[in-house]
C-alpha positions in Angstrom: 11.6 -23.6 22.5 14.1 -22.8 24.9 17.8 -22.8 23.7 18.8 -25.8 26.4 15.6 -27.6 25.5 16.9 -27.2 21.8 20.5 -28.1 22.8 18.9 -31.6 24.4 17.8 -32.3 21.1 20.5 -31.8 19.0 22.1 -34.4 21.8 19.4 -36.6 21.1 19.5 -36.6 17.6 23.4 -36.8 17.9 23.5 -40.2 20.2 21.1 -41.6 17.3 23.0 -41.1 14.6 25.9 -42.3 16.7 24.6 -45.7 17.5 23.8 -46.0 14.0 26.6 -44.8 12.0 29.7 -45.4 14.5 31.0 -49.0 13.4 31.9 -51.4 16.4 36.2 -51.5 15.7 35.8 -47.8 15.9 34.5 -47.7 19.7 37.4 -48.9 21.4 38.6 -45.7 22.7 42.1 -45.9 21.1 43.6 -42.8 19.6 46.6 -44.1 19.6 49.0 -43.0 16.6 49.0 -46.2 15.4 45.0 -46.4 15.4 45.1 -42.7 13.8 43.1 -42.3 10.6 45.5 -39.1 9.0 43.7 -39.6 5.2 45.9 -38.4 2.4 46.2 -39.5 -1.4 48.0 -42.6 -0.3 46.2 -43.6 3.0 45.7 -47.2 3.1 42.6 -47.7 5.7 43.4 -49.8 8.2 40.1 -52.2 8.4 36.5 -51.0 6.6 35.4 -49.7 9.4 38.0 -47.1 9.7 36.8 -46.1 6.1 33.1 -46.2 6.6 33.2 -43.9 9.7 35.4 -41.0 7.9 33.0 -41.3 5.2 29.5 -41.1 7.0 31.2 -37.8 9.1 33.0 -36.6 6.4 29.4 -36.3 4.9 28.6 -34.7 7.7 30.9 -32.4 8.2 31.3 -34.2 11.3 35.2 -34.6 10.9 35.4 -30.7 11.8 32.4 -30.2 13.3 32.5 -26.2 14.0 33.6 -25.1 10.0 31.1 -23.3 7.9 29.5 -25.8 5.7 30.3 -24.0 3.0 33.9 -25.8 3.7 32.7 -29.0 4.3 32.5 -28.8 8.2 28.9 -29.0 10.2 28.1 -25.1 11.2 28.2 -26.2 14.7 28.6 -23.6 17.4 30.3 -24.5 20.9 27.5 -25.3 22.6 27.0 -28.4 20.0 30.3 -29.1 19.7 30.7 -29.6 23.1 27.9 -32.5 23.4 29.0 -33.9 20.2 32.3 -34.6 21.8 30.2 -35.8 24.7 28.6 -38.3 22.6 31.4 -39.2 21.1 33.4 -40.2 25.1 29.8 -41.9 25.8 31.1 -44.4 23.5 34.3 -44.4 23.4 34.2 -43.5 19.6 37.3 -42.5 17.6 38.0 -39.8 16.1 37.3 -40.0 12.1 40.3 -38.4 11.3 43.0 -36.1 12.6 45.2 -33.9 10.2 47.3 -31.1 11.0 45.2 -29.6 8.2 42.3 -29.6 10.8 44.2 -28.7 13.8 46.8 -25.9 12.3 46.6 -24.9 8.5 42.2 -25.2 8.2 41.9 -22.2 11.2 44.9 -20.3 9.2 43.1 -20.1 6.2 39.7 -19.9 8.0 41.0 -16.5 9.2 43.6 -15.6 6.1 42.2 -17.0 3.3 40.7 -15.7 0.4 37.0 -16.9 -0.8 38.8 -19.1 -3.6 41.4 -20.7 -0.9 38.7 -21.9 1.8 36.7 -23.5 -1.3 39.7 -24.9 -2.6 41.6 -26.2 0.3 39.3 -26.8 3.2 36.7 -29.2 1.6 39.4 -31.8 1.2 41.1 -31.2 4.5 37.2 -31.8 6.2 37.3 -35.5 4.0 40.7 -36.5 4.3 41.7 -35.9 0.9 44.8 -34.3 1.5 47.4 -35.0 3.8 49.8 -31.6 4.9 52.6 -31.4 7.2 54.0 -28.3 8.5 57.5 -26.7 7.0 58.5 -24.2 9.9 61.4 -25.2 12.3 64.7 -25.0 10.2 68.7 -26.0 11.2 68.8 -22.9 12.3 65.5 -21.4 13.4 64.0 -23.6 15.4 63.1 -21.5 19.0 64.1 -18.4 17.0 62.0 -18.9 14.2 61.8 -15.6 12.5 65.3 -16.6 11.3 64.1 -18.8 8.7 66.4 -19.1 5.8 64.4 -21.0 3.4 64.1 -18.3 0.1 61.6 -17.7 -1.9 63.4 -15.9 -5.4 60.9 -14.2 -7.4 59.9 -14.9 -10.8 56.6 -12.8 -11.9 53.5 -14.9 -11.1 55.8 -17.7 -9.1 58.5 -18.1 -6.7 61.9 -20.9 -6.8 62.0 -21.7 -3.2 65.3 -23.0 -1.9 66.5 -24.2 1.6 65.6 -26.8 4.2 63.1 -27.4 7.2 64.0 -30.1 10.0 61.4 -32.0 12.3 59.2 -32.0 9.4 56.6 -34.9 11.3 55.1 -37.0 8.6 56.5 -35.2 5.9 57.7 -38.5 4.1 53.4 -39.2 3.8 52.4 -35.6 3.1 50.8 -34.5 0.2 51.7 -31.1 0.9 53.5 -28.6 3.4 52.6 -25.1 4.8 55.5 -23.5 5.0 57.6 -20.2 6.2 59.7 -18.7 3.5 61.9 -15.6 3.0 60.4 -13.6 0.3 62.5 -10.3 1.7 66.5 -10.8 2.6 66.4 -7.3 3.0 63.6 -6.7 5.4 63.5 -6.9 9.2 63.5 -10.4 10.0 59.8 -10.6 10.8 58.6 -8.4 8.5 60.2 -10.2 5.3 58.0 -13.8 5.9 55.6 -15.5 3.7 53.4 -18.2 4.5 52.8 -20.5 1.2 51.0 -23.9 0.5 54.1 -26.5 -1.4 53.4 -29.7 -3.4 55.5 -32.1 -2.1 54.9 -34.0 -5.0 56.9 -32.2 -7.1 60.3 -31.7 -9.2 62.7 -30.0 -6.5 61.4 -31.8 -2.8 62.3 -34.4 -1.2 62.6 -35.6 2.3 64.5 -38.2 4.7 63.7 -39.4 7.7 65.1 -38.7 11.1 65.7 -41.5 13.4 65.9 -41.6 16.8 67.5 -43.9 19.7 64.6 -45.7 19.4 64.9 -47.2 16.2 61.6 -44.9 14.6 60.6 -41.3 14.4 58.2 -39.6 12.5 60.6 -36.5 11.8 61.5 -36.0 8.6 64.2 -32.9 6.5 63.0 -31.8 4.2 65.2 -30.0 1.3 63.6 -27.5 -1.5 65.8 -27.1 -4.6 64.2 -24.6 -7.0 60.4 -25.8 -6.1 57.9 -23.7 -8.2 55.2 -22.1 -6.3 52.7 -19.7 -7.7 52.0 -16.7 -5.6 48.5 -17.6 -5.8 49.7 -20.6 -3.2 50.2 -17.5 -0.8 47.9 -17.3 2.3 47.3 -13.9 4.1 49.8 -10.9 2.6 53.3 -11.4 0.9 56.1 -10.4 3.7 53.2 -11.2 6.4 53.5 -14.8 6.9 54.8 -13.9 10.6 51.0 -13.0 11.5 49.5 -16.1 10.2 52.6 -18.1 11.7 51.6 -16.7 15.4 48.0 -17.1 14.8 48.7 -21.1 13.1 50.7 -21.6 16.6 48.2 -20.7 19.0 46.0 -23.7 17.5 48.9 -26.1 17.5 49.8 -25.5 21.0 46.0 -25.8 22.3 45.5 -28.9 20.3 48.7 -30.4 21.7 48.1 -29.6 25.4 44.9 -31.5 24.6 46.1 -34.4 23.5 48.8 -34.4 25.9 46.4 -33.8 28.9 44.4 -37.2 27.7 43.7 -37.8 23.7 45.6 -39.4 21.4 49.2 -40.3 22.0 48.6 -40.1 26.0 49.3 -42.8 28.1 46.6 -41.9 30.7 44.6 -44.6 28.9 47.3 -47.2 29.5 47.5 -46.0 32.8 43.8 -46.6 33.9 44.4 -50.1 32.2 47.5 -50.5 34.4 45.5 -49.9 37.9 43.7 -52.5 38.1 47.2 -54.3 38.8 48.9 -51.8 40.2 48.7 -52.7 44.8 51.5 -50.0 45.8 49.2 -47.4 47.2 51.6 -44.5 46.7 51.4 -45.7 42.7 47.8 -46.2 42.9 47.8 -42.4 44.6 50.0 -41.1 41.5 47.7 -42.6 39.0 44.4 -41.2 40.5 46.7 -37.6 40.9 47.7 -37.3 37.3 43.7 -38.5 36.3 42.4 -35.8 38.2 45.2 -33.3 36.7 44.0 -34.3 33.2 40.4 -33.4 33.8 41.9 -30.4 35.5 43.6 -29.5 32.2 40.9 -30.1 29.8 38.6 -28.1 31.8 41.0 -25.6 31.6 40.9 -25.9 28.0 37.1 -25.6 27.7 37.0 -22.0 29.3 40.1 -21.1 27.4 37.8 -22.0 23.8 34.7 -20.3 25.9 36.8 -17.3 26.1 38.1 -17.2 23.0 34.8 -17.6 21.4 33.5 -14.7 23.2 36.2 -12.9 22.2 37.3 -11.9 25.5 40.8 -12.4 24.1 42.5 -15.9 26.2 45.3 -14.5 24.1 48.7 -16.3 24.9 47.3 -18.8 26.9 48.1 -21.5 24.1 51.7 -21.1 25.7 51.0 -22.1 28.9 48.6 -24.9 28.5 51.1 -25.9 25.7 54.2 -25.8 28.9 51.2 -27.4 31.3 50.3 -30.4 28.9 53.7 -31.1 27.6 54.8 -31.4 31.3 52.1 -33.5 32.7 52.6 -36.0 29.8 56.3 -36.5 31.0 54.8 -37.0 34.5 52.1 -39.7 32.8 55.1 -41.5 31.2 57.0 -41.3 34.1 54.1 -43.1 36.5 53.8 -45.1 33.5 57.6 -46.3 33.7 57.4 -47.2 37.1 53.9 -49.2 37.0 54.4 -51.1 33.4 58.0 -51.0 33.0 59.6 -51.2 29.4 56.6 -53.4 28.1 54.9 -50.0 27.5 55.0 -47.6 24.3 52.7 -44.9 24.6 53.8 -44.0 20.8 54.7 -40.7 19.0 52.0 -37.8 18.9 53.5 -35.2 16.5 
C-alpha cells in the first residue's frame, strides 16, 4: 500500500473516531481562554463534556498527538498530525487541553530528560494531571534574561532556592513551575544557569496576582523563600539550564505566533462573526486582508515544522514568526476596535 493511500486511511479512521468520540459543546470552534481546558489538580471541568473529551484523547494520546507513547502521546509523525488537525477544523472541535507543559516544558524534557524524567513527568502532562507555569522573567531579567537572580544554595542532594520571578501567567493555579535558577554566582552569567522542576505547593512559595488597567490579569510574582528542591528535579546539566532555556523558547515562540495568527485567544474568530454586519467596504477589505494574512502565517508555520522535522535546521525562525504573530494580533484587535467597538474582549492568551 502506498504511503498516501495509507495516510487516507488513517484520515478515515480519524474522522470516525471523531464523530464518535467528540461531544457536541466541544464543536463550537471556541478556544477562547475562557473555554480552555488547562487540567491540573484543581481543575474544575467546565460542563461533562469538556471532561469526557480530555479523557477519550487523553487515552489516546491524542492530547499530544506526535509524543512517543511511551509518554502517553500517540506516535504520530507529521504527516498524521497534520490531518488530525485537519479533522479536528472539519468540525470545529476543541482542543482537549492546552498546557504550557505541552507547548514548552514536555519538548524540554523530550530533548533533556533522562529515561526516569519523561516517564515521570510527561504521562501526566499528556492527561492533564498536572498543571505548570513557567518561572523565567524576573524584576530584573526580563529581556536580559541570563541575569536571573533567583539562587539556588547548595545543600548535598538538594538546593534552598531564594528570589522572585514576575509575569508568572497562571502561576496562582499551577501545580508546579519550570524555572531558571543561579546555581553559580561565580560563573559567567550564562554559564552558571539551572533549569529545575518546583512544587508550588510547598513550605517557602507563594504568589500574588498582578492586575492590570483592566481590572484582571493572569500574571502572577511569585516569591521562593528557602524552597527545597532535590537535584534530581534538575533537567539537562547543572550550570546548563541556558541550553534548555533557548531550546524551551523556540517552542513557546512558535506556539504563540500560532495562536496569535488564528487559535485560541485570537480575535480572527470574532472578526468573521463581525462581517456579516460590517457594510464599510474599506473594513470589510481589512477583515478579508488580516484573514488571508493568518492563513499566510500558519502556512508559514507548517514549512517552518516541515523543516525542522527534516532537520534542515529553521533555526531562529521562532523569533520572527513570534515578532510576525504578535504584530498581526494587534492589527486583528485593532480592526476589531473599529468594527465591534468596546463590546468586544478577545481575552488573555498567556
Amino acid at each position: 500500500m502506498s504511503q498516501d493511500a495509507n495516510i487516507q486511511d488513517f484520515r478515515q479512521q480519524i474522522r470516525e473516531w471523531l464523530v464518535v468520540n467528540c461531544p457536541t459543546d466541544m464543536r463550537d470552534g471556541n478556544q477562547g481562554d475562557d473555554k480552555t481546558c488547562w487540567g491540573g489538580k484543581c481543575w474544575k471541568f467546565q460542563s461533562e463534556g469538556q471532561r469526557i473529551w480530555l479523557e477519550r484523547c487523553a487515552a489516546k494520546g491524542l492530547t499530544v498527538p506526535t509524543w512517543p507513547k511511551a509518554c502517553g502521546g500517540a506516535g504520530l509523525d507529521r504527516a498524521r498530525e497534520k490531518v488530525f488537525r485537519e479533522e479536528m477544523n472539519r468540525i470545529n472541535a476543541r482542543l482537549p487541553l492546552q498546557s504550557f507543559g505541552i507547548w514548552m516544558l514536555g519538548p524540554a524534557v523530550l530533548k533533556f530528560g533522562t529515561e526516569e524524567q519523561k516517564q515521570a513527568l510527561l504521562p501526566p502532562i499528556a492527561r492533564g494531571e498536572i498543571r505548570w507555569c513557567q518561572g523565567y522573567s524576573e524584576p530584573g531579567a526580563g529581556s536580559d534574561l541570563a541575569n536571573v537572580q533567583t539562587r539556588a544554595e547548595d545543600h548535598g542532594d538538594h538546593w534552598l532556592i531564594s528570589g522572585q520571578k514576575i509575569w508568572t501567567s497562571y502561576a496562582d493555579k499551577a501545580d508546579w513551575i519550570f524555572a531558571l535558577v543561579r546555581t553559580d554566582g561565580d560563573a559567567p552569567r550564562h554559564k552558571g544557569i539551572s533549569f529545575v522542576l518546583i512544587d508550588m505547593a510547598q513550605t517557602g512559595v507563594r504568589t500574588r496576582p498582578i492586575r492590570l488597567i483592566s481590572g484582571q490579569s493572569q500574571f502572577c510574582e511569585t516569591f521562593f523563600d528557602n524552597a527545597v528542591v532535590p537535584k534530581t528535579q534538575i533537567i539537562g546539566q547543572e550550570n546548563r539550564g541556558w541550553d534548555v532555556a533557548k531550546y524551551l523558547l523556540k517552542h513557546e515562540r512558535e506556539n504563540i505566533s500560532e495562536l496569535f495568527a488564528g487559535g485560541e485567544g485570537s480575535p480572527g474568530r470574532m472578526l468573521k462573526e463581525e462581517l456579516r454586519e460590517i457594510t464599510d467596504p474599506v473594513l470589510r477589505a481589512d477583515v478579508m486582508r488580516a484573514e488571508i494574512d493568518s492563513l499566510a502565517i500558519k502556512l508559514t508555520l507548517e514549512r517552518y515544522r516541515d523543516q525542522a522535522e527534516a532537520g534542515q535546521g529553521a533555526g531562529d525562525a521562532s523569533a520572527m514568526l513570534k515578532y510576525v504573530g504578535t504584530e498581526f494580533y494587534k492589527r486583528q484587535q485593532e480592526i476589531l476596535m473599529r468594527a465591534g467597538g468596546s463590546r468586544h474582549d478577545a481575552g488573555n492568551v498567556l
